[in-house]
N, C-alpha and C positions, 0 to 999 in steps of 0.2 A: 504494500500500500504506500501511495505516496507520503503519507503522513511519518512511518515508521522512516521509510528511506531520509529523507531529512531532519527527523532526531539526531539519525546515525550519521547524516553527513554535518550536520553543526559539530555533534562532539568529535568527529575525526578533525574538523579544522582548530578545534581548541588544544585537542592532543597532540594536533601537530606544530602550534605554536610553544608548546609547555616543553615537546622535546624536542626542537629542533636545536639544529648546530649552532645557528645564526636566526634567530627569527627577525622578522620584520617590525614587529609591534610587542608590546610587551599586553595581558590582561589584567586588568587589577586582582588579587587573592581574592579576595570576597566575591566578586563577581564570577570568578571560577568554579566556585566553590558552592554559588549558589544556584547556574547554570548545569554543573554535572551532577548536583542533588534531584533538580528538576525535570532535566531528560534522561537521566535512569530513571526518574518511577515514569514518567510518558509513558517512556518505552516498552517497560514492563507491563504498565497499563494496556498500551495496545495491542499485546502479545495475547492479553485473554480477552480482547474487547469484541463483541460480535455487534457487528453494526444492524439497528433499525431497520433500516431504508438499503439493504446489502443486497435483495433481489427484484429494486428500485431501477430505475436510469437516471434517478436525481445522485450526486455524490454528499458523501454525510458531512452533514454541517460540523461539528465536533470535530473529526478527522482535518477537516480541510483548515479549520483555523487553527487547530497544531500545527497542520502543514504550512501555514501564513504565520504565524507567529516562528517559528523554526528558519525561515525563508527570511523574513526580517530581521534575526538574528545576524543571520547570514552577511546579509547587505552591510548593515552597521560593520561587522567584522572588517567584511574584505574591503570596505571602501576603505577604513580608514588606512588598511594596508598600502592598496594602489593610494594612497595621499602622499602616506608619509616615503612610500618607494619611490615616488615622482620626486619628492621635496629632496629625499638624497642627489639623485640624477642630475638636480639642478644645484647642490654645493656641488655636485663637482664638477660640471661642466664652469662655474665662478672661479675655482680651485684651478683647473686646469687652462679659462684666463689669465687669470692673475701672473700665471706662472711665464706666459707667455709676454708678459707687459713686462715683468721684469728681466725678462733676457736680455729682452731689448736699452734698458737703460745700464749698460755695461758699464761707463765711466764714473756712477755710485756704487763703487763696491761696497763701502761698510753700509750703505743702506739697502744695500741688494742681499748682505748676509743677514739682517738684521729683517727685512722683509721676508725671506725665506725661513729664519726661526718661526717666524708668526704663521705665516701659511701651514708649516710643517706642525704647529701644534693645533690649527685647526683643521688639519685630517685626523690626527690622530685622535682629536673629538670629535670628527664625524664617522671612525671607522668606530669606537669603542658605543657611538649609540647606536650606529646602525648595523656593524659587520663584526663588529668585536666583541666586547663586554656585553652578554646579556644583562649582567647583574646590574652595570652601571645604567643601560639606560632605563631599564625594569624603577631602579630607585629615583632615578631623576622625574621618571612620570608618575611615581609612587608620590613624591613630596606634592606635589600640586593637586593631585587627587585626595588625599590626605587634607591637606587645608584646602578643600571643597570642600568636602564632609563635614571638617569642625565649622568651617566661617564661611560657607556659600561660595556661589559663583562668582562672585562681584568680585572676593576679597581676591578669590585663587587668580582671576585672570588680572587686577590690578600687579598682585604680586608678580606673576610670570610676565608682564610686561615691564616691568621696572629689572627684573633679573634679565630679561632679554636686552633691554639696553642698555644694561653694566656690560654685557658681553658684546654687544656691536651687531644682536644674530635679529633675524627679525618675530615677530609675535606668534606667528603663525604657528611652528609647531608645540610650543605648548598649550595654545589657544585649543588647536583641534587634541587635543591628547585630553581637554576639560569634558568639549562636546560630546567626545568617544565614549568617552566614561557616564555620561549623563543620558547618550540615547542610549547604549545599551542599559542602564539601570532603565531607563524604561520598557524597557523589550521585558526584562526580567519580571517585572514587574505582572506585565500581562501574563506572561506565562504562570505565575503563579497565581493568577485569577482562574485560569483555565485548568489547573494542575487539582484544584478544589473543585471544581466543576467534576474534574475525570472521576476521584474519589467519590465523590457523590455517586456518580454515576456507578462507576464501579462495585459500591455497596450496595445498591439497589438491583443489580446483578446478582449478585451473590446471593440476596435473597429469594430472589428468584428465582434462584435455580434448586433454593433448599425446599421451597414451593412447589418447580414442577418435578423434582426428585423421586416424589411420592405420584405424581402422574402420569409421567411421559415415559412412553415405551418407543417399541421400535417402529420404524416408518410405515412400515406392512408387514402383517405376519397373514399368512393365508397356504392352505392346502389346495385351494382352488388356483392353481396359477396360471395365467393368461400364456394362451397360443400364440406362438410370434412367429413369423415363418423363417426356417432358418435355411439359408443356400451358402453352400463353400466349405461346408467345416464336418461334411460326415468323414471324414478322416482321424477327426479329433473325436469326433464322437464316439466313433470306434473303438480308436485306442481308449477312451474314459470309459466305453463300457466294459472294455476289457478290463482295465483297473479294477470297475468297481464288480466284478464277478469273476474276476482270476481266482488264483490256487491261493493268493495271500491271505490268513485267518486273521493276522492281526489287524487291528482297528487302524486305518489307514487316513490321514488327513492330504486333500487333494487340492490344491490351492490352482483356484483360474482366477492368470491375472491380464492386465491390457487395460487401456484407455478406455473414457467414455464412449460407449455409443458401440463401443468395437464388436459388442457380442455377447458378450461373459455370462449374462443373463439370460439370455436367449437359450444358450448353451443347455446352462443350468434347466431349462425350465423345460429342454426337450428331454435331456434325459431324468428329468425329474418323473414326467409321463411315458415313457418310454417303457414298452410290454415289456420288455425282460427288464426293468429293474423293478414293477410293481411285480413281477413274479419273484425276482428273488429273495427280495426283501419282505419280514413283516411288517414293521413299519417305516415309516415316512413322513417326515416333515419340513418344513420351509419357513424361514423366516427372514427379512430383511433388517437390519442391525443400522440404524444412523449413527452420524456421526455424534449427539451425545445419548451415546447408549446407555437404555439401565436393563443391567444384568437382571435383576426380578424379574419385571415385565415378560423379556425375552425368554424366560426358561416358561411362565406361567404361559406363554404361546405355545411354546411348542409341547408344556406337559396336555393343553387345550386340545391340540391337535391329534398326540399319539393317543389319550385317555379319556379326551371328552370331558375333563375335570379342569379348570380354571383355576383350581386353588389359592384363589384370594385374598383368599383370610389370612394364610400362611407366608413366613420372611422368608429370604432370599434364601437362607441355609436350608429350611425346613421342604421349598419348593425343589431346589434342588438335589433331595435326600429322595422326595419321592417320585423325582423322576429318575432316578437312577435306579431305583428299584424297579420302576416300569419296565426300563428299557433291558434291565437282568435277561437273559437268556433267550433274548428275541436280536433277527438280525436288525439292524437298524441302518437307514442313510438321513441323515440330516443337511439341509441346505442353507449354510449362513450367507446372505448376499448381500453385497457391497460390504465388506470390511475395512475401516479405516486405520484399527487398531490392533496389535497384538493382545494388548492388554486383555480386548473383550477376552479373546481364547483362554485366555490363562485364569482367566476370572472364572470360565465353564466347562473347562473339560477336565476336568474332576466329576462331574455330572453325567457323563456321557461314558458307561463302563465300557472295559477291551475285556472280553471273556474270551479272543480268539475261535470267533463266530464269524469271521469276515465282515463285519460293519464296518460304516463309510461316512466321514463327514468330507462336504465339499464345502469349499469357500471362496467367494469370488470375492475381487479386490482390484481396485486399479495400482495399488502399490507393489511394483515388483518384488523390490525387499522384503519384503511380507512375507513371499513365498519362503524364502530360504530361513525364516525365521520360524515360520511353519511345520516345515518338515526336509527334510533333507533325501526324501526321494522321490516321488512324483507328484509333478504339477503341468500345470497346462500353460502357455503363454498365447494369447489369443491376436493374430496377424493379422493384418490388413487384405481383404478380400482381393486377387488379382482380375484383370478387364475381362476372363470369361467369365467369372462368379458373378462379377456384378455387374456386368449385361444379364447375366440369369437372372441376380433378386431383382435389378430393375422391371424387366421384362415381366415377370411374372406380377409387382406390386401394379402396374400398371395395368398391364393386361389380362393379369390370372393364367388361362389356358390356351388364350386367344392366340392368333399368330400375332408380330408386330408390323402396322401398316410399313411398306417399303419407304411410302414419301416421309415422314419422320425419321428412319433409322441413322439417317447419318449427324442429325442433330441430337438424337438421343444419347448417338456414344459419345459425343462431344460432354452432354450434359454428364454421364458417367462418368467418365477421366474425369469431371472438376470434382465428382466428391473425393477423388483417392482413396477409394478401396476402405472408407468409413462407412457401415452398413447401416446405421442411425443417419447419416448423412443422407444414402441412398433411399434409405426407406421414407423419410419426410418430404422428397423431392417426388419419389413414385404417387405414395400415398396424396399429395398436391395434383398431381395432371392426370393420375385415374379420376379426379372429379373435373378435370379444365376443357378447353375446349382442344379440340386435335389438329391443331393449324402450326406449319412450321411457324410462321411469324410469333406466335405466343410462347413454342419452345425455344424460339430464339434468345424473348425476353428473359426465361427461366434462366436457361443457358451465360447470360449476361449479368443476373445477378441470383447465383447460388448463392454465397453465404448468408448474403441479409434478407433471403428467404427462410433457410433453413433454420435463423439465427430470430426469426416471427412465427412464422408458422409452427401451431402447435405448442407454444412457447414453453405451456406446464410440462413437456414431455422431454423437449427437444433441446434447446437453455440452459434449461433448469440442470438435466444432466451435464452437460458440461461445465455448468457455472458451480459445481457442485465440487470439483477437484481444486477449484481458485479458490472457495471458499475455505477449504479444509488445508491449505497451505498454512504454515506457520511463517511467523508477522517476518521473519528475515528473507525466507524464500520467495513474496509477494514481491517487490523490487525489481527482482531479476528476471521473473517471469512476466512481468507489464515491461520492460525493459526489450523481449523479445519482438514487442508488436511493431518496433519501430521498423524491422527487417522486411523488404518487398517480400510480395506472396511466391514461395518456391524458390525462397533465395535459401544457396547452400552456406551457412554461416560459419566463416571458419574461427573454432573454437578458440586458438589463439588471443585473435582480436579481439572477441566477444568478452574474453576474460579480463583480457587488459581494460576494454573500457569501464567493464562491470566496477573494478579497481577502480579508476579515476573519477568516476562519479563518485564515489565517497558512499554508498549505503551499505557495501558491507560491512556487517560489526566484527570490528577485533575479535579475536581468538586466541587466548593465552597461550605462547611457545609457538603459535602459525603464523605462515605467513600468508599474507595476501593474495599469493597464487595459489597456495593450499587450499583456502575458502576459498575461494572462488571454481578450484575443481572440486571439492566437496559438495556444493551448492549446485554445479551442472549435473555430478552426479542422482542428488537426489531427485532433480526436475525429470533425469532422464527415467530411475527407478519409478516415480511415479507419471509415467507415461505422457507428461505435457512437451515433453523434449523427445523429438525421432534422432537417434543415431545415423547421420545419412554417411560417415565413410570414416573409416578406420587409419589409425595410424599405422606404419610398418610393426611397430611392437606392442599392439593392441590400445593405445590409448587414443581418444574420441579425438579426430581430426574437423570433422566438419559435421555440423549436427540444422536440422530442419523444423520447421512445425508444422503440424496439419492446417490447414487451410481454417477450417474449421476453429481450432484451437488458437491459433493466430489474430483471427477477427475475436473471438474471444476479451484476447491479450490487449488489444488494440482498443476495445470498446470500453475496457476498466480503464484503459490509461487515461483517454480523453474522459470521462467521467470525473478522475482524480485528478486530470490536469498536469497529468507526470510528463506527458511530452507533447508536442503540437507538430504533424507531420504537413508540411508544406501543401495547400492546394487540399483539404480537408476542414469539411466545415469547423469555426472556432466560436463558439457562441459568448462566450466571454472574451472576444479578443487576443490577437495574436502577444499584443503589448505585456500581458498577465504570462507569459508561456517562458520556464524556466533552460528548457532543454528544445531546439527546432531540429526538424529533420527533412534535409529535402531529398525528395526521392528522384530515382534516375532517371524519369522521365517528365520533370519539371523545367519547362520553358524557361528561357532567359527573362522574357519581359515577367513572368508570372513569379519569378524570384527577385528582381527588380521593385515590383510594383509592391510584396512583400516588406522588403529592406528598408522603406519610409517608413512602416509601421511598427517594425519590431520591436520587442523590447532590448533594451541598452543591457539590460538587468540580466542578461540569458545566461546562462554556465557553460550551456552543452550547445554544440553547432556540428552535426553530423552530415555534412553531403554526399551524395551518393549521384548526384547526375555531374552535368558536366560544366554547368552552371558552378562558379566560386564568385558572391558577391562580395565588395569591397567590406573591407570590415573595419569600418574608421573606430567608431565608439564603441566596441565590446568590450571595454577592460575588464568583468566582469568574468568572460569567459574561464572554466576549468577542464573543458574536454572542446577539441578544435581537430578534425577527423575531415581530411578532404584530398588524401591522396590515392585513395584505391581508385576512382572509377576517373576525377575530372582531366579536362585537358587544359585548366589553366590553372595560374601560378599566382601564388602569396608576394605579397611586400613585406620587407624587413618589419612593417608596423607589427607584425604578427608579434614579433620579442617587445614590444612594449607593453603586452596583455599579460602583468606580471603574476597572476592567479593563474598563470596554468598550471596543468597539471598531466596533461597530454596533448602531442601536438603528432602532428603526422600530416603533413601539406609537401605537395611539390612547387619548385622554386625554378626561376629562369637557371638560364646556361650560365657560368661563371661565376654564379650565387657564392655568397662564401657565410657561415655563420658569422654572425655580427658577436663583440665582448658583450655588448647590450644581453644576450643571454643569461648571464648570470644573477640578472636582475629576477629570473624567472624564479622566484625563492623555494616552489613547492612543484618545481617537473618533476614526475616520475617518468614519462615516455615521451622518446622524441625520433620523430620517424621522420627522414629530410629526403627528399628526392630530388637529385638536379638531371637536366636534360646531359647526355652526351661526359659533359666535362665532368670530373668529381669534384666534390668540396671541401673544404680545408675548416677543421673547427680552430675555437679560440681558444688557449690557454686556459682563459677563465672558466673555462668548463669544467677543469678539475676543483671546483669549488662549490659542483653544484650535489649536494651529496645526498637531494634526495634521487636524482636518477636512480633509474630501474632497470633500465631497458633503453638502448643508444641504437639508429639506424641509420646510416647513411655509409654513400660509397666514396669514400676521400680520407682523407688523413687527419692520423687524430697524436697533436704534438706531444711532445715529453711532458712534463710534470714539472714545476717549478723544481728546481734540489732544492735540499736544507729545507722547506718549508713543510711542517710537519703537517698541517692543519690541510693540506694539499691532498684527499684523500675521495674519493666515491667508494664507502663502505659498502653503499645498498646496491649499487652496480650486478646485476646478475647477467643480463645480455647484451653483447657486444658483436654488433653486426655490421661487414662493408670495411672496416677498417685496410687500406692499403700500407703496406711497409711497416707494420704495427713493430715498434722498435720495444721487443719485450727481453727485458731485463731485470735483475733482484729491485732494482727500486719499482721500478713496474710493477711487478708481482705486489710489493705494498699497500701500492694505491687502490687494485682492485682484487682485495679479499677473499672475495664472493664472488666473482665470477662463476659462472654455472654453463654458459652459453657461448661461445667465441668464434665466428666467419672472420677469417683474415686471407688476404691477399698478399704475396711479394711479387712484383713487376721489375722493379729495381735493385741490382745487389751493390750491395755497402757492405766493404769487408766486414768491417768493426761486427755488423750486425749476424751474420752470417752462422753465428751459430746461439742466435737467440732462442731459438726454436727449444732448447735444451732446459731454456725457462719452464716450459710446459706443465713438468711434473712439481712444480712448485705452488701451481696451483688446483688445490686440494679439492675444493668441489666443484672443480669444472665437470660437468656431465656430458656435454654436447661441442665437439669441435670439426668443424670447416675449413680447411685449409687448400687455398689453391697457390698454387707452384707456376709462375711462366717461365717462360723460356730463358736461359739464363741463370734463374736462382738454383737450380737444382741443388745446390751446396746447401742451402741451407736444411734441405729432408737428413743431410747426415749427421747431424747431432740432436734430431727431433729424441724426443723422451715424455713419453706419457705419463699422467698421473693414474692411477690403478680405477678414482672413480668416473673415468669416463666410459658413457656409458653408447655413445653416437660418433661416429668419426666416418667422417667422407676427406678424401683425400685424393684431388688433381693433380697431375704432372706429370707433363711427357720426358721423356730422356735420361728417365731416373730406374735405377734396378731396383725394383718392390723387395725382390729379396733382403735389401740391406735394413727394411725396417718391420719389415710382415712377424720376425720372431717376436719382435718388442708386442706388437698388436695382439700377436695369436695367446699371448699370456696374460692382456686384461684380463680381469677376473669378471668384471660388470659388464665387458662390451655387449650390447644388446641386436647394433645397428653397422655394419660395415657397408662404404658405398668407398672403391677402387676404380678411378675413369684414368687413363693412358699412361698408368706405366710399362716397362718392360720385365721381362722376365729374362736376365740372362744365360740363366742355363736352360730357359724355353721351356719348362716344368715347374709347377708347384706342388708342394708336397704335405700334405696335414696331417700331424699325427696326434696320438692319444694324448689327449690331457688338452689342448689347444682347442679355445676359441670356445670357455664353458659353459657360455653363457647367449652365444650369439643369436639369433631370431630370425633377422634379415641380412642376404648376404645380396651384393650386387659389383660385379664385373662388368666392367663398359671400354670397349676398348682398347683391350689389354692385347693387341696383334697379334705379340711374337709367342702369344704362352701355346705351346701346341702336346701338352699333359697335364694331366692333375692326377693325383692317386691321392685317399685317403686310406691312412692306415691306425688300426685297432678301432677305441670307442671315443671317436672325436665328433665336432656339432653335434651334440648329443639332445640341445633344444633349439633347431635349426627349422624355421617356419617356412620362411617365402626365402627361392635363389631365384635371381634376378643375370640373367646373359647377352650383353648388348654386344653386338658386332666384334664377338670373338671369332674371329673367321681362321684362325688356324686350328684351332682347338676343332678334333675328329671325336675325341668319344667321350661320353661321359663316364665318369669313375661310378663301377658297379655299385659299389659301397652306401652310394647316395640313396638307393631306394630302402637304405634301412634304418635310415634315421625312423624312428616313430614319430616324432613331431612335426616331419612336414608335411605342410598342408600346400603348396602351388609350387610350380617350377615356369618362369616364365623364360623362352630363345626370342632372341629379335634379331634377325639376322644374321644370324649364324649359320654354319653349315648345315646343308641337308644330313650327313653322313652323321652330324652330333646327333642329329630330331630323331634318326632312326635308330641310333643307339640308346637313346632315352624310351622310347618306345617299347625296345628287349626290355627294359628292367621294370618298366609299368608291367609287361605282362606278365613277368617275373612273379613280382610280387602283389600281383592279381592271385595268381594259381597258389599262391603260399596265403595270403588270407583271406581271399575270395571276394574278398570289395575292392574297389580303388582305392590306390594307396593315397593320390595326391591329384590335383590337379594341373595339366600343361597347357601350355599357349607357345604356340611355335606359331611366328610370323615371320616370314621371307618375301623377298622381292618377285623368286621366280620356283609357285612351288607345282614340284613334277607331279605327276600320275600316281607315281606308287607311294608316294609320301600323300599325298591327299589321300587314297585310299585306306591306309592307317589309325585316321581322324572317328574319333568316338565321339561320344557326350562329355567324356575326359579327358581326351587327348583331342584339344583342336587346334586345328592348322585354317591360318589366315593369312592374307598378303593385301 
């Protein structure tokens, strides 16, 4: 909710000025003190708060002036920052006058040393309140807030203006260091009018619910359960009636899980009715479990249903004593649907005896995790229906038995592809045009707007189920998930990015000993277990590279956001005004004039500015901004003004040819990411960048200079990704600077003796996991003193002219390596050799290039967890090494042009080890330019051959 997300992003801006290296501003103690008192209980508050008006399209009044009073925190904060950063910017551009007025008058020497004392001790008072001494300026705005407090405003700004002109400085900035302190005690203020509202509110909650404690059961409990037609899934059903009537006696818990709408239900409710289970079973019951579940209720149904006794009178323990007794020596299946919680289970399956009778509870659930918490052997996970199924459910919702008219069919499959294989989607669109009229033009209209059809129509049925999984999100997970709606429909979202900006917005909450990227993959994980998040493709070593949402679930996303006002997407109605909108986004198919005619109206005030078209408006007055996203799709280019927007926090824009980072950068106080793209030339950063220590993550292709020496303070601790650097000149003071490095793409174009065997730095740094390295022509020298640190766990490695062998032994004895990619080295004795004990760890292998290599043998038990090999135009290389088909962990083998004569000695060893365990072992993809007869005719469902 956006309410919650701006708790969390005020207190991370406070957190960040309490422990930053160098802050910007100082906050008064009390007002610290009275601000992180107030959004922890918020926060807390909103964590149990169920909003009124929550299955509304009005957004709640309560929520949203959190979220405005939190937002106005805000403002006060960061402006006074962008003030007092500006007011620095201009002592020193005075500083760096002055300096130049007095070169010029050379023939006053003793007044030119005597001028230079003076200049010299007013930097070193302007670095100790702005870049130095926290403590010292913390106390200088301490004194003047302090006599505010005792003697008012009148007395504290007479004072600070008579102190300002003993010193020669002007009124200004202790003038704004009074008003700082004064609107935000106002903000405070409010908030703690509101904070007594929540409490109110809160306890009347609380009562309430000890009220309907004693009333409220489950959402539906019925043995009578509705017929839903179910098409696509007697496969599953199969397998689940096998389950529930196998050889197994033990009482077996069977978890169906999946997203809204997917089925799960359906499922249930076929083989609920389903002749062989009402034959094999004595009894049978169903119940549907909400999300605040009472265990009583829930048992007095279903003892209702097995015994025809309601037991009313009787508590929770007593109902549950005598329904265990019921169910003694009879077989039983029980159906709990929709589950939200473990808890329920464990609260009642004590209730429900194993006499090793073969009894069967099923449990559907859109939480994947659930399952595994469940039970640890079979469960169901319910897929998304493919274009023949749901041409069938279509087909039949509309027409039953009928044939489908021909002049409609090709508008139909159109309208099918947009549900994507969501059978609740499919079925509220059918169920719509079995009563419409039968004319292409009207399935045209359908066709044009599914979702905010299917997202109306039916709304109790259809909505409500989906809005049902948003609702049951806990208050940290809501953020990230209305975060998602901003993504175009069917955009593949690569997780990466999604994660960094989730971070620079400021909602995720701290987590003690985590880091930021840790929550933030915890947090996709959970989206993904509970099924609002599709997995759309994989990493080489299993982790979520690109992930999706249903269309459905999207609009969803999208509809809560605008509600709450959490983002405003360009060219989308804004009924309160674009001006009120804290985060814009324009999409990539947003007109020049129509982003144009926008930018007069916008708010100043905005944090977030995402573009995604091609369109980059000027951006004069955002000082405001903390997330600035405009280099993946546009084709034009940022002005230097971009580094004057000193609240950023993420920048990622492409820049003209020649661009070079401006020192102005270091004024950015609170970057964590910085993505730079220049045309053609690379770019050259500034020194001053080793100063900026909250970077995260660095991108750009050019060169990144030395480190001041001697200067200790010269450090990027939080540093974990460094990407594009050219000639990276790494050496033991190097290694100092970036600690934490985790992630390192570097380039040598140029060799520099001195540097030439910097490479050997490597193993010095300790948790690097991920390394890059490309080699041009030339440097080859530097690969022979390379040295790996043990936790890297990714290494790709380019360069031609260099013999692999002089460093493959170092590689082959990581103990973590996960990911090996090798493009154009040679192999001097034209063989590679892998033996026992090498490479423990590996997953993914990939050879690209590699001419001269014309052997490999593997000998003993080496790549022992060896997933995906990967063969790019090894054109000498004749056969593949036998040994390969027995790894047990691989799963693909991709040739790209490679010889015919390797494809068909891969081919022996698939058949091989067919005939030895009688499935395919793995999957192949052989692709050639020029492929023959007899190698095509080889091609299976397993083995396929493409060019």
């Amino acid at each position: 909710m956006a309410a919650y997300a701006a708790l969390v992003s005020l207190m991370h801006i406070i957190d960040t000025i309490e422990h930053h290296h160098s802050p910007p501003i100082s906050i008064h103690k009390q007002q610290v003190e009275s601000l992180t008192q107030i959004l922890t209980f918020l926060q807390e508050f909103l964590q149990g708060y169920k909003s009124p008006v929550a299955d509304g399209d009005e957004s709640d009044s309560l929520e949203m002036r959190i979220a405005d009073l939190a937002y106005a925190a805000e403002d006060v904060i960061e402006s006074h920052i962008v003030d007092k950063l500006q007011l620095s910017r201009s002592k020193e551009a005075k500083i760096d006058t002055a300096y130049i007025a007095e070169d010029a008058v050379e023939s006053h020497i003793v007044d030119k040393v005597q001028l230079r004392r003076s200049k010299e001790a007013k930097i070193s008072c302007f670095f100790n309140c702005f870049g130095g001494s926290k403590n010292d300026s913390s106390n200088h705005d301490d004194e003047h807030i302090n006599l505010y407090q005792n003697h008012g405003k009148k007395e504290a700004m007479e004072t600070a203006a008579a102190a300002a002109a003993d010193e020669g400085d002007a009124i200004g900035e202790d003038v704004s260091c009074i008003d700082f302190y004064e609107d935000l005690q106002q903000v405070i203020e409010e908030m703690n009018v509101i904070k007594k509202e929540a409490m109110e509110t809160a306890a009347e909650a609380q009562l309430q619910r000890k009220v309907s404690s004693t009333q409220a059961g489950s959402l539906t409990s019925s043995s009578n359960v509705k017929e839903s037609m179910m098409v696509g899934f007697d496969d599953v059903q199969l397998q689940l009636l096998d389950w529930l009537t196998g050889g197994n006696r033990n009482r077996q818990i069977i978890p169906i899980t999946g997203m809204g709408g997917i089925g799960k239900t359906t499922l249930a409710q076929h083989i609920f009715e389903h002749a062989l289970v009402k034959e094999h079973f004595d009894i049978r019951a169903w119940t549907s479990i909400s999300r605040t579940y009472n265990v009583r209720e829930t048992l007095s149904q279903v003892l209702h249903q097995v015994s025809g006794n309601l037991g009313s009178d009787l508590s929770e323990e007593d109902l549950g004593e005598k329904l265990y007794k019921y169910l003694c020596g009879r077989r039983y299946i029980i159906i709990l649907d929709d589950m939200w919680s473990v808890e329920v289970w464990d609260k009642m399956r004590f209730f429900f005896p194993d006499y090793n009778d073969g009894s069967r509870v099923i449990i559907t659930t859109r939480l994947s995790n659930l399952a595994a918490e469940l039970t640890d052997s079979n469960s169901i996970g319910m897929r998304f229906l493919d274009d023949v199924f749901s041409w069938s459910l279509f087909s039949k919702t509309v027409f039953g038995d009928e044939g489908f008219p021909l002049h409609l069919e090709e508008i139909g499959k159109k309208i099918v592809g947009k549900c994507k294989g969501l059978p609740l989607s499919i079925a509220v669109i059918g169920g719509l045009l079995a009563k419409s009229e039968l004319t292409p033009e009207y399935w045209e209209h359908i066709k044009e707007n599914i979702s905010s059809i299917v997202n109306s129509e039916n709304d109790e049925y259809c909505l409500r189920v989906l809005k049902l999984s948003y609702d049951h999100l806990p208050a940290y997970l809501k953020p990230c998930f209305l975060y998602m709606g901003m993504f175009g429909e069917d955009e593949e979202i690569r997780v990466p990015d999604l994660m960094r900006l989730w971070v620079s917005e400021g909602f995720l909450k701290p987590i003690i000993n985590k880091s930021s990227k840790t929550i933030a993959n915890e947090y996709l994980k959970e989206l993904v277990d509970r099924n609002l998040i599709l997995v759309h493709k994989l990493g080489a070593v299993g982790n979520i590279k690109y992930c999706k949402m249903h269309d459905l679930v999207r609009d969803l996303s999208f509809q809560e956001a605008e509600k709450q006002r959490f983002y405003y997407v360009l060219g989308q109605h804004c009924p309160r005004g674009i001006n009120s909108q804290r985060r814009i986004v324009i999409p990539r198919s947003t007109s020049a004039m129509t982003v144009r005619d926008a930018m007069e109206t916008m708010s100043s005030r905005a944090r977030s500015f995402i573009c995604d078209g091609d369109t980059v408006p000027e951006l004069l007055d955002f000082r405001f901004l903390r997330t600035l996203s405009t280099y993946k799709y546009s084709k034009e280019y940022l002005d230097e003004n971009v580094f004057q927007m000193v609240n950023l926090r993420y920048l990622s824009a492409r820049f003209r040819e020649g661009f070079q980072i401006p020192s102005s950068i270091s004024l950015l106080w609170n970057l964590h990411i910085l993505i730079v793209y220049c045309l053609v030339e690379p770019t050259t950063a500034p020194v001053e960048i080793w100063k900026m220590h909250q970077l995260k993550h660095v991108e750009f292709e050019g060169y990144l200079p030395d480190p001041p020496s001697g200067d200790s303070d010269v450090m990027m601790e939080n540093l974990e990704t460094l990407k594009g650097v050219i000639d990276f000149n790494l050496n033991a003071e190097m290694v100092k600077r970036i600690p934490n490095i985790k992630k390192l793409y570097i380039r040598y174009k140029d060799k520099v003796m001195e540097r030439v065997k910097c490479l050997s730095y490597l193993q010095c740094l300790s948790k690097l996991e991920s390394l890059r390295c490309i080699i041009e022509d030339g440097c080859e020298e530097y690969l022979q003193s390379i040295s790996f640190p043990h936790s890297l766990k990714k290494l790709y490695i380019r360069c031609e002219n260099f013999h692999l062998e002089e460093i493959l032994e170092k590689i082959a004895s990581l103990p973590l390596l996960e990911k090996l990619t090798l493009k154009y080295g040679e192999f001097a004795r034209r063989s590679w050799e892998i033996v026992e004990g090498q490479f423990p760890s590996l997953k993914y292998l990939r050879l690209s290039e590699c001419w001269d290599m014309e052997c490999w043998t593997l000998e003993g038990y080496c790549l022992p967890r060896l997933e995906q090999l990967l063969l790019d135009d090894m054109w000498s290389l004749e056969e593949f090494p036998s040994e390969i088909g027995e790894i047990p962990t691989l799963k693909s083998i991709r040739l790209w042009f490679c010889s015919e004569t390797m494809a068909v000695s891969l081919k022996k060893i698939v058949e091989e080890q067919e005939e030895l365990q009688g499935d395919p072992p793995f999957h192949v993809l052989v692709k050639l330019n020029n492929v023959s007869q007899e190698l095509q005719s080889l091609a299976t469902p397993n083995f396929r051959v493409v060019h």
